[in-house]
C-alpha positions in Angstrom: 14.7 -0.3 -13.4 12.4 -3.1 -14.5 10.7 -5.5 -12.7 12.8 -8.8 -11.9 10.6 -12.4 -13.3 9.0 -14.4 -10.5 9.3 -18.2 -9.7 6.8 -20.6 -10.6 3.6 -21.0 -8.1 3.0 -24.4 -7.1 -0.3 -25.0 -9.1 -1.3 -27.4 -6.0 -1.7 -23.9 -3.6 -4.8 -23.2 -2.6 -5.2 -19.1 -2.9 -8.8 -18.6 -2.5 -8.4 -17.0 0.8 -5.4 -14.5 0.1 -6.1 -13.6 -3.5 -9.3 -11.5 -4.9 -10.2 -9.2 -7.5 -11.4 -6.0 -6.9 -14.6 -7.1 -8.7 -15.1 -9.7 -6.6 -15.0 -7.2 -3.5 -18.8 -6.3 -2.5 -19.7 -2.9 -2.2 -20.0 -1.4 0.7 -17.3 -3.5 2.0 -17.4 -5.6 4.9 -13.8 -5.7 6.1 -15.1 -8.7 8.4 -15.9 -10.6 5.4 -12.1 -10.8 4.1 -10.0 -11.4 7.6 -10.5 -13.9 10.3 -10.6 -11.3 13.1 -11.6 -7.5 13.4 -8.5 -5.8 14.1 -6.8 -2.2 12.8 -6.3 -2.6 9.0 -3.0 -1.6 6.8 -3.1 -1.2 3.4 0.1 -1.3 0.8 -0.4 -0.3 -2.4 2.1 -1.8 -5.2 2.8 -5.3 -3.2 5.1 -6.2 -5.9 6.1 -9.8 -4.7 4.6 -9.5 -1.4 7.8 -9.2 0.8 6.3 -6.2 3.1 3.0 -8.3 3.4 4.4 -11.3 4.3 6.8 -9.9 7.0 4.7 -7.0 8.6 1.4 -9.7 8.9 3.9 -11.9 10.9 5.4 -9.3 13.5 1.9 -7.7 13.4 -0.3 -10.6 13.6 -2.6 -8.0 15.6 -3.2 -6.7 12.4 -4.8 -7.1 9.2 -3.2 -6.4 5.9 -4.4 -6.1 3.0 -2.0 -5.5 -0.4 -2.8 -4.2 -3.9 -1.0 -5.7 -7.2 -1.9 -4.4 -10.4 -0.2 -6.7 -12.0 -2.0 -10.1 -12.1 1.4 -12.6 -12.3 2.6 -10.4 -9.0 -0.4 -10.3 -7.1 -0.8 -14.2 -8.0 3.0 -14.2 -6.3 2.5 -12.2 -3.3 -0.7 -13.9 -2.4 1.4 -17.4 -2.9 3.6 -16.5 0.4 0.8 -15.3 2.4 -0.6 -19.3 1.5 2.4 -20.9 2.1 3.0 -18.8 5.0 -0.1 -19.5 6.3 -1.5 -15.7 7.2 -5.2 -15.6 8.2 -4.3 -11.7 8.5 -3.2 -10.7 5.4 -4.3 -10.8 1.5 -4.0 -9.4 -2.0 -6.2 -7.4 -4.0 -5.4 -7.7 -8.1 -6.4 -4.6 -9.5 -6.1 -0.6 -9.6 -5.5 0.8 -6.2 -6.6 4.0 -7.6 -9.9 2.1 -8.3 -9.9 0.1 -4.4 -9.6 3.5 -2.9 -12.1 5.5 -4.4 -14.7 3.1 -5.0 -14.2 0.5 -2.4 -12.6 1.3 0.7 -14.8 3.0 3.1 -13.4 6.3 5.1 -11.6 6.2 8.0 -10.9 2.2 8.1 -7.3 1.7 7.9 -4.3 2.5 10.4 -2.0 3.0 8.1 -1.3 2.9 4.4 1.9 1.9 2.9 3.2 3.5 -0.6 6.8 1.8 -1.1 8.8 2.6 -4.3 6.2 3.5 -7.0 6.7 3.7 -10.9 8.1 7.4 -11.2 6.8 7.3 -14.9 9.8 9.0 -16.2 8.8 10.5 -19.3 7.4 13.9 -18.7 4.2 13.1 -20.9 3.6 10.5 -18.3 3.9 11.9 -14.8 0.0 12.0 -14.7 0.5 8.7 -14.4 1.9 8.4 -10.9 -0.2 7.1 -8.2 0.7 10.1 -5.9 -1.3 12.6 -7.6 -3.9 15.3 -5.7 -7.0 12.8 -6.3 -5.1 10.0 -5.2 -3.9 11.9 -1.8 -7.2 13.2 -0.8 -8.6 9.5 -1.1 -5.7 8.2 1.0 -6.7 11.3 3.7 -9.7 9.9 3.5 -9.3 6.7 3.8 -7.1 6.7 7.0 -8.9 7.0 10.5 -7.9 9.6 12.9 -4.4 9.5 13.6 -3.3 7.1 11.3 -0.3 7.2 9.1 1.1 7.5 5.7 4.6 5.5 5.2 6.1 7.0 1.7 9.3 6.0 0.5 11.0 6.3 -2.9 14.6 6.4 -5.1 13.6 8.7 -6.8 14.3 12.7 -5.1 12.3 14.8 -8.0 9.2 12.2 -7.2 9.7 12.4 -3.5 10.0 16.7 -3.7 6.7 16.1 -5.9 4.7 14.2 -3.5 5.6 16.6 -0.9 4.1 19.3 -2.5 1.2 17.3 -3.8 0.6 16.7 0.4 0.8 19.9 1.2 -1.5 21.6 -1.1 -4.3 18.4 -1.6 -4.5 16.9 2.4 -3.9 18.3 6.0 -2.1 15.6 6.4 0.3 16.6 9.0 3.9 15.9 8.0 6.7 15.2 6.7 7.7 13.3 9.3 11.3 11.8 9.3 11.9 8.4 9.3 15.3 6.8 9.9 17.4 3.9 7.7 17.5 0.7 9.9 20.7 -1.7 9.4 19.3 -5.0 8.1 19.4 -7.4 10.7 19.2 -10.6 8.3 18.9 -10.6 4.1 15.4 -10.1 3.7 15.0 -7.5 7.0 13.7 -4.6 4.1 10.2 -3.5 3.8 10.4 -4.8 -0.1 12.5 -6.4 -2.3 13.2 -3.4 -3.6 14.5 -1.6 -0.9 16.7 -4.4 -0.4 18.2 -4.3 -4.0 18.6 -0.5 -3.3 20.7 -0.5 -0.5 22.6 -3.2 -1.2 23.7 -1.2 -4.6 24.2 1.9 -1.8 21.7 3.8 -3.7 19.7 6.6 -2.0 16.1 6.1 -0.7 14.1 9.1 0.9 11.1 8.3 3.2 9.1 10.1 4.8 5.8 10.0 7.2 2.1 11.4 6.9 -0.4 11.7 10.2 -4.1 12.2 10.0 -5.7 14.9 12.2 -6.7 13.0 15.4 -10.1 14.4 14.3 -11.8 13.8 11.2 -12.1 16.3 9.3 -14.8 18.0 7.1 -12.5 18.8 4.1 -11.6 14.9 4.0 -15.0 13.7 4.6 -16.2 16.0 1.2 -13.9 13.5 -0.8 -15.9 10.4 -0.3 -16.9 9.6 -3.7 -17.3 6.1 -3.3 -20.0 4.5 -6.0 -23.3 4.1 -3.9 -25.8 5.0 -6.6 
């Protein structure tokens, strides 16, 4: 299923403080540098139009929250309701999460990272394509601190059996953990748009939970292959 066109941005919207690139990012990164305060940081990848990011920064405001798009006209969009909305805790990164994790992000700095309805890349010459792929994992693994968490969900059951397996055999992630269907208590009360246009058309979403060891460990640490020549 395609991706739905987005409204105009008001052109008079100032972004500059919830919209980057992940060239503009300086390496190492100084999570100071993009949020007001130092608090625990969560990470979506895929914000799509930015409806997880601009909910989750408001009942978390004791959070930071930071999104990547890799499409420019989507991250432009999501970035747009964090401005409107006003959210000094939360902000988009245009670009290739693949890319933000490995060269970017430093170990152990987020709380949580958020993988909500990926592109299955159907076609079976594409499935090296899908974000949740062993390299990908182990950078996630790496990425969170101790004890922090992994929220997967998906529509589609042959890529949610897949990432599974792709857990078990590239992290020590601890997991699967269940995690329940909440009823909607008002139209937009869904992690994403998506998930909203999924269960209002009763269609099937499987979720699923990931902890970090409460200790680092060794294994993870190995994986650090951020760019620091």
């Amino acid at each position: 299923m395609g991706r739905r066109a987005v409204r105009k941005i008001d052109p008079q919207l100032d972004l500059s403080r919830h919209l980057t690139a992940i060239e503009a990012i300086p390496i190492p990164l100084e999570l100071a540098t993009l949020f007001e305060r130092d608090q625990p940081l969560e990470i979506e990848v895929g914000s799509g139009k930015g409806l997880f990011l601009a909910q989750a920064s408001e009942t978390y405001a004791d959070h930071n929250f930071l999104g990547c798009e890799i499409a420019r006209k989507y991250a432009r969009y999501a970035a747009a309701q964090l401005a409107r909305r006003a959210r000094p805790n939360a902000m988009v990164v245009h670009g290739d999460a693949q890319r933000l994790f490995t060269e970017v992000l430093p170990g152990g700095c987020a709380a949580a990272v958020h993988v909500y309805f990926p592109d299955p890349w159907w076609k079976k010459r594409h499935l090296r394509r899908r974000i949740m792929n062993d390299r990908f994992v182990a950078q996630i693994e790496r990425v969170l601190q101790p004890s922090g968490t992994l929220h997967f969900w998906t529509d589609v059951y042959d890529y949610f059996q897949a990432t599974l397996a792709v857990l078990k055999a590239s992290t020590r992630l601890l997991g699967p953990l269940p995690v329940d269907e909440k009823p909607a208590g008002h139209d937009l009360d869904y992690r994403t748009h998506f998930e909203r246009r999924m269960r209002l058309g009763s269609q099937d979403v499987w979720r699923c939970e990931f902890r970090r060891q409460p200790v680092h460990d060794d294994r993870a640490a190995n994986t650090n292959v951020l760019a620091q020549s």
